[in-house]
C-alpha positions in Angstrom: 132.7 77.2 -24.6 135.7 74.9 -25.0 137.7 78.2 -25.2 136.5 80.1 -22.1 136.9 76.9 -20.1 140.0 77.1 -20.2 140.7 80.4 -19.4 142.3 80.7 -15.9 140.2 82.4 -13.1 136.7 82.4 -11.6 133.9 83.5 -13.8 130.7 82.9 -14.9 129.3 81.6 -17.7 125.6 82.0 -19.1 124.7 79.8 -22.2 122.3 80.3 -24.5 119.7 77.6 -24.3 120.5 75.7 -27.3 124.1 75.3 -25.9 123.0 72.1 -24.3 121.7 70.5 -27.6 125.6 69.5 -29.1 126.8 67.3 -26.8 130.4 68.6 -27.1 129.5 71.5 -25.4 127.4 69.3 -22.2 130.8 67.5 -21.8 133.0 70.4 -21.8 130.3 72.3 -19.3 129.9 69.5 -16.9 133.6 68.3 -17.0 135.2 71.4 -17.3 133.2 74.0 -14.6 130.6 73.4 -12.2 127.1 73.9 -14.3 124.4 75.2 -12.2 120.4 74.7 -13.9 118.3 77.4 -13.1 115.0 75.6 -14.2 112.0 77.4 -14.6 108.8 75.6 -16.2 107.3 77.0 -19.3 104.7 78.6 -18.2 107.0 80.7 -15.8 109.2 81.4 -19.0 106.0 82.4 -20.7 105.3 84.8 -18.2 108.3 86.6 -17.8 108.6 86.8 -22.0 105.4 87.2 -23.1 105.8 90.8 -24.7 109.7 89.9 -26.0 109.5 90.3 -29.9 113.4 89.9 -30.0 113.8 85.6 -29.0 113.2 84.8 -32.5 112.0 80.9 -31.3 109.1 82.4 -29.6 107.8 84.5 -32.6 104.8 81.7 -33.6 101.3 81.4 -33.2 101.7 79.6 -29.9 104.6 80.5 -28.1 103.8 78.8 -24.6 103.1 75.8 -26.8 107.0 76.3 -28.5 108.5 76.9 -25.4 106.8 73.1 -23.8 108.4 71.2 -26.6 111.5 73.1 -25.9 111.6 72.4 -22.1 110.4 69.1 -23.2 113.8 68.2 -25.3 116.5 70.5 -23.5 115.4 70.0 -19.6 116.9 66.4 -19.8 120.0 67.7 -21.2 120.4 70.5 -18.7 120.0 67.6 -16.1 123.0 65.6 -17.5 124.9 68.6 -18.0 124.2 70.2 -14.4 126.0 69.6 -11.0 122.9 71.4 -9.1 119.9 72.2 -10.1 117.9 75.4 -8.9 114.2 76.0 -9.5 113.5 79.7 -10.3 110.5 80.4 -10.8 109.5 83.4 -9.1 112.2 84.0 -6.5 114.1 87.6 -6.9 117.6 88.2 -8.8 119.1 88.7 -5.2 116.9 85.5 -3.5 118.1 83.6 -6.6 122.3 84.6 -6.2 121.9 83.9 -2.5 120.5 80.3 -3.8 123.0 79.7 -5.4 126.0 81.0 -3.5 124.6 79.0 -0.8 124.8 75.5 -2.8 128.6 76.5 -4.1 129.2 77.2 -0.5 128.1 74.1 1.1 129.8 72.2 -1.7 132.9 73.6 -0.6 133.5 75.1 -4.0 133.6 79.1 -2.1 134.3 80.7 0.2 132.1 82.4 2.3 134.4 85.5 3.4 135.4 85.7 -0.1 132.0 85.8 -1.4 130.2 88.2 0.3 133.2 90.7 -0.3 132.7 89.6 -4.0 128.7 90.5 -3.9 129.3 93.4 -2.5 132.2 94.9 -4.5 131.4 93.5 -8.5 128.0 93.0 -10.1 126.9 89.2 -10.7 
């Protein structure tokens, strides 16, 4: 993390969710870029990866169960660690990008003119 931080240039970055766990890496993420929490609850999570055999945290009895305690321990870290937080639990990909575009945006952190060109020209 530490390492594509301080790369120069725009980018983004999708962590794995234990990522938030050492708190090296929640300092570096919410010092060092502008973290963005797209929060889902577990049932949501359950839905959406119910049939995935390959999430090798989910493979137990109980996996909605698993995936509570999880949310349980890592959705206060993601709250330390995030500037903005974005619920996403059933909105589309694209309703989800425009979500958060629209938070960077009013921030002041892009662009609009630059943005929409981006969307348009580069997959997110």
């Amino acid at each position: 993390i530490a390492e594509l931080i301080a790369r120069p240039g725009d980018r983004v970055l999708a962590t794995g969710g234990g990522a938030v766990l050492r708190e090296r890496n929640r300092e570096l993420l919410h010092n060092g870029a502008t973290v963005l929490y797209l929060r889902s609850t577990p049932e949501d999570i359950f839905r959406r990866l119910r049939h995935d055999t390959t999430r090798p945290l989910l493979q137990v009895r109980d996996p909605l169960a698993r995936l509570r305690e999880l949310h349980q321990q890592r959705d206060p870290l993601y709250r330390r660690c995030a500037h903005y937080v974005l619920e996403s639990a059933r909105p589309s990909v694209h309703a989800l990008v425009n979500m958060a575009l629209m938070q960077l945006e009013l921030a002041g952190l892009l662009d609009p003119g630059r943005v929409a060109a981006t969307v348009g020209a580069e997959p997110l």
